[in-house]
C-alpha positions in Angstrom: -3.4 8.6 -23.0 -2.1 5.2 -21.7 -4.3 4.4 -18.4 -1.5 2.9 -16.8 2.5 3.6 -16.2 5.8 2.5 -14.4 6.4 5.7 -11.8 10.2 4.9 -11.5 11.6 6.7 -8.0 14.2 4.4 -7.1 14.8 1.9 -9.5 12.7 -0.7 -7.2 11.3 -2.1 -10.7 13.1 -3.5 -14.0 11.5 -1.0 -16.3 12.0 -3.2 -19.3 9.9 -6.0 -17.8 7.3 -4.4 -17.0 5.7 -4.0 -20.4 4.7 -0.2 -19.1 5.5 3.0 -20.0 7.8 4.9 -17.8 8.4 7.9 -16.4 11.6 8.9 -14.6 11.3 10.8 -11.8 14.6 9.6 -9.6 15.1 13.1 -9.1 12.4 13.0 -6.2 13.1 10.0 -5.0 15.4 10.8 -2.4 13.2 14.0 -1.2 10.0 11.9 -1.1 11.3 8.8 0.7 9.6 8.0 3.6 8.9 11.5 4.7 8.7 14.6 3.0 7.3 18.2 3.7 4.0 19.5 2.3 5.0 21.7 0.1 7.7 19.3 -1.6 4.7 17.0 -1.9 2.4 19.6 -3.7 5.7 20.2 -5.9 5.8 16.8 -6.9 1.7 16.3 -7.0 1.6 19.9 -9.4 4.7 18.2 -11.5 3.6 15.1 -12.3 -0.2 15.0 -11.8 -1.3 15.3 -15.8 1.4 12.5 -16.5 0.1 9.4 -14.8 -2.9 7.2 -15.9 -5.5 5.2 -13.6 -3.4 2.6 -12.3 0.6 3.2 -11.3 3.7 0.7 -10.3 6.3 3.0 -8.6 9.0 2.0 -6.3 9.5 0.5 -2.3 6.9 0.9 0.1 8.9 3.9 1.8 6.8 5.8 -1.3 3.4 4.9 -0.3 2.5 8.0 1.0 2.1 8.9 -2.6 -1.3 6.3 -2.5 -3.0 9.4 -1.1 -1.9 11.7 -3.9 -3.3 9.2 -6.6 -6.1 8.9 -4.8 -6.9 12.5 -4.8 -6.6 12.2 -8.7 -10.1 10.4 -8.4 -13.4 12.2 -8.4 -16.1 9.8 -7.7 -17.2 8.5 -3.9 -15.2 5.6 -3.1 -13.7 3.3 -0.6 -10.2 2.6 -0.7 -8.7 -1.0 -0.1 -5.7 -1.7 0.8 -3.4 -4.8 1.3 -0.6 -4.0 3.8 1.3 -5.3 6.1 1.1 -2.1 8.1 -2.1 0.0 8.6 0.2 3.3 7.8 -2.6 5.2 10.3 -0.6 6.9 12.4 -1.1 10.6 14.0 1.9 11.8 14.9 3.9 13.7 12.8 5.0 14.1 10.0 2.5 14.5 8.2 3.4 13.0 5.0 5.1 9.9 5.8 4.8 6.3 4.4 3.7 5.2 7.8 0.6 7.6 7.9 -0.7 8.1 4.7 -4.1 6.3 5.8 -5.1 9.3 7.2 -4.4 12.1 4.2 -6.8 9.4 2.0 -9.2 9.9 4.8 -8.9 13.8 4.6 -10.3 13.7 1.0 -13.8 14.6 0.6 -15.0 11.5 -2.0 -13.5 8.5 0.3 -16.2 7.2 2.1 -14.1 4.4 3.8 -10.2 2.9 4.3 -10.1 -0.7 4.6 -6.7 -2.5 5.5 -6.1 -6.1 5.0 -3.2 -8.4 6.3 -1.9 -6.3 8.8 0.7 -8.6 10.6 2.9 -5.9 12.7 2.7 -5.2 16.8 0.9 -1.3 15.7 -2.4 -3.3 15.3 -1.9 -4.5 19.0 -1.6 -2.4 22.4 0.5 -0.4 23.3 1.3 0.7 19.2 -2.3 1.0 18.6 -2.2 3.9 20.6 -0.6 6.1 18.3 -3.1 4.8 15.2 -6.3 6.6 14.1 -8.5 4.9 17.0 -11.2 7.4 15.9 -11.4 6.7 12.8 -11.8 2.8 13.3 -14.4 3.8 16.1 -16.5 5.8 13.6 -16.6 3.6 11.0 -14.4 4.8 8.3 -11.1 3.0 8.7 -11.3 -0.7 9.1 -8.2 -2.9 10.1 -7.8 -6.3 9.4 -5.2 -7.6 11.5 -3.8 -11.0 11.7 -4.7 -12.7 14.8 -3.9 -16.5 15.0 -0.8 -15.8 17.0 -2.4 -13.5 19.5 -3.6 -14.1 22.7 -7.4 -15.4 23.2 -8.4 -12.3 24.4 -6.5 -10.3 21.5 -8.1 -12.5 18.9 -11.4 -10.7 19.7 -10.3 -7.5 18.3 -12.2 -5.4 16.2 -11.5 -6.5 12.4 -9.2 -9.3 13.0 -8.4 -12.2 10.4 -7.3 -15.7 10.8 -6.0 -17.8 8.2 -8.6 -20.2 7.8 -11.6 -17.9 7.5 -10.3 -15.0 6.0 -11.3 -15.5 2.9 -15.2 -15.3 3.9 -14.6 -12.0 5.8 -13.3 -10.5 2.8 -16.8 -12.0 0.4 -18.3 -10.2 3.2 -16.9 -7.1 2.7 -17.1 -7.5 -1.2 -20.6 -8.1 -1.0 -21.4 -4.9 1.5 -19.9 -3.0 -0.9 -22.9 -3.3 -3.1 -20.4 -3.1 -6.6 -19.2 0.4 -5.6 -16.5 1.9 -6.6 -12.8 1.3 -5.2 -9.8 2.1 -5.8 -6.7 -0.6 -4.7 -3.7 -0.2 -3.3 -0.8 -3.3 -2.7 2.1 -3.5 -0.8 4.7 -6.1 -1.6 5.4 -6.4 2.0 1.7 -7.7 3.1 2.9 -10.8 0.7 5.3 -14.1 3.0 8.6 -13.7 2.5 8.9 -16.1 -0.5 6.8 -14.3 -2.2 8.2 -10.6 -2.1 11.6 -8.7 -1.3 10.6 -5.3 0.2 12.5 -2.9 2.5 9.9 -4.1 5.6 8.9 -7.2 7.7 7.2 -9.9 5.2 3.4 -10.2 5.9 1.5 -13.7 5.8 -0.4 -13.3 2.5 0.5 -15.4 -0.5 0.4 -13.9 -4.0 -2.4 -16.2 -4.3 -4.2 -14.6 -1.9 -3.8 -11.4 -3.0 -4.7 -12.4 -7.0 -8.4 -14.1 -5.2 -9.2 -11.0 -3.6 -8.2 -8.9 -6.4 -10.2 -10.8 -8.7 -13.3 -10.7 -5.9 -13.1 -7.0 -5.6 -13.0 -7.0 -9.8 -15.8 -9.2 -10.2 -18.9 -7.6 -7.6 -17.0 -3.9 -7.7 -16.3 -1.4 -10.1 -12.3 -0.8 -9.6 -11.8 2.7 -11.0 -8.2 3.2 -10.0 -5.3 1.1 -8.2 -1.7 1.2 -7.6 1.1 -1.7 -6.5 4.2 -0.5 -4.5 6.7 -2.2 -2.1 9.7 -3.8 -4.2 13.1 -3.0 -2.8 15.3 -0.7 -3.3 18.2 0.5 -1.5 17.2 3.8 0.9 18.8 7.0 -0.6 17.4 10.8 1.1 17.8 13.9 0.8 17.8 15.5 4.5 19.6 14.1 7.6 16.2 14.6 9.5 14.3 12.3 7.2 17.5 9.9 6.9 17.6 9.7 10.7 14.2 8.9 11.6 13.7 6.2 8.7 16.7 4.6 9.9 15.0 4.2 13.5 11.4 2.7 11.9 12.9 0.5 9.6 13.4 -3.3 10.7 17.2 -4.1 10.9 16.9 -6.5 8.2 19.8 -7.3 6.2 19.7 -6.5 2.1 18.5 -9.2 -0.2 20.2 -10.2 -3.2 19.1 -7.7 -6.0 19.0 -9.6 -8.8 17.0 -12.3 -6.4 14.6 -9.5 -5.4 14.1 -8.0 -8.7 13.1 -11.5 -9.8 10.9 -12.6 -6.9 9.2 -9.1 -7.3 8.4 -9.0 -10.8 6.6 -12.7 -10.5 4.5 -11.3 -7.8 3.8 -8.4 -10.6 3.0 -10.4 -13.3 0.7 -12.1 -11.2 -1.3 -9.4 -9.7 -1.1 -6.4 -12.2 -3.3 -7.8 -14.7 -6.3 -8.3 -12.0 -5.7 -4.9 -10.4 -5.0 -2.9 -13.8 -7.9 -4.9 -15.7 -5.5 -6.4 -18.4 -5.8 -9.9 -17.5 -7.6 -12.8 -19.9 
């Protein structure tokens, strides 16, 4: 069985250059996006589960609640890292939603840790930081990186924050406490500048550069036993006028980019970071 495929949801991805076999499951993309009940997720999860491999592509970042369900495909202890823009940690409802998925990795019984890097949005900050997993962070098992060279003095003291000229030795750190334990990786396009990726989100401050050094750190001192990359854009399609309504609201009123332009800019990023993550590379 092929230990890595092309999930499409939402035709975020051109299937055909990908290099990857593919699995259509449009159907479920408009019931999964960026919310979904529990028991449409356990359809999906009971559907598809035997089909996928170790590593997965699937569509915009509205879908990365799904992160949690790959995860759960794992058996061994494990952190989980994760370069976003967002730290998706938030405890209010619903349950499943792109924005909170932090938390159902942190549910499952081998994940030992949750480690965000990149995080560039205000939900890092006060007052946003009030609805995020604060307990979690306090006891040790959720870690958030934010960006802080734009924040006040005071703010730059936070708990896990990053600055761009030293970032790169935090993240050895990490690496080396890690001790070459196993991980499993999960990207989202939007943690990546604007130049470098077209997603349905604010752009983070990452290059793809960045991205490919610390992919290749956590390859070389860790054992990566699973990943997944998700975030390319796609234009929002649902199912139910709830789920419609409140996307609408979270979503940044940005307007569309050029498709063909984002396709493009999207699949360089890919070709770039897949074969570190998915162990195909050299």
């Amino acid at each position: 069985m092929p230990t890595a495929f092309h999930l499409n949801l939402d035709d975020a991805w051109d299937a055909s250059a990908l290099n990857l076999p593919t699995l259509d499951a449009r159907e479920w993309g408009p019931q999964l996006r960026f919310s979904a009940p529990s028991r449409l997720v356990e359809a999906f999860f009971r559907e598809r589960n035997g089909q996928l491999g170790d590593f997965v592509v699937y569509g915009s970042g509205d879908f990365h609640h799904l992160s949690a369900l790959w995860i759960r495909r794992t058996n061994e202890p494990l952190v989980v890292v994760s370069f976003d823009n967002h730290p998706d940690w938030d405890i209010r409802p619903p349950k499943w939603c792109c924005g909170s998925w932090v938390n159902r990795a942190l549910e499952l019984p081998n994940v030992q840790k949750v480690s965000v890097w990149g995080c560039g949005n205000f939900e890092c900050w006060w007052p946003g930081q009030a609805f995020g997993n604060r307990r979690a962070e306090r006891a040790g098992k959720l870690d958030v990186h934010p960006w802080a060279d734009d924040r006040p003095a005071k703010e730059q003291r936070r708990r896990g924050a990053i600055f761009r000229g030293s970032w790169r030795d935090q993240f050895d750190g990490f690496v080396r406490e890690l001790g070459g334990g196993n991980v499993y990786v999960t990207v989202d396009l939007d943690c990546l500048r604007a130049g470098d990726a077209a997603t349905n989100w604010e752009s983070g401050k990452f290059s793809t550069e960045d991205v490919a050094w610390a992919l290749g750190r956590l390859r070389s001192d860790t054992r990566v036993v699973a990943g997944d990359i998700c975030g390319a854009f796609s234009p929002p399609r649902y199912a139910r006028v709830k789920q419609r309504f409140v996307s609408t609201i979270d979503h940044p009123k940005l307007p569309p980019p050029d498709a063909e332009q984002a396709r493009g800019v999207n699949q360089a990023a890919f070709a770039k970071l897949w074969p570190i993550l998915s162990g195909t590379s050299g």
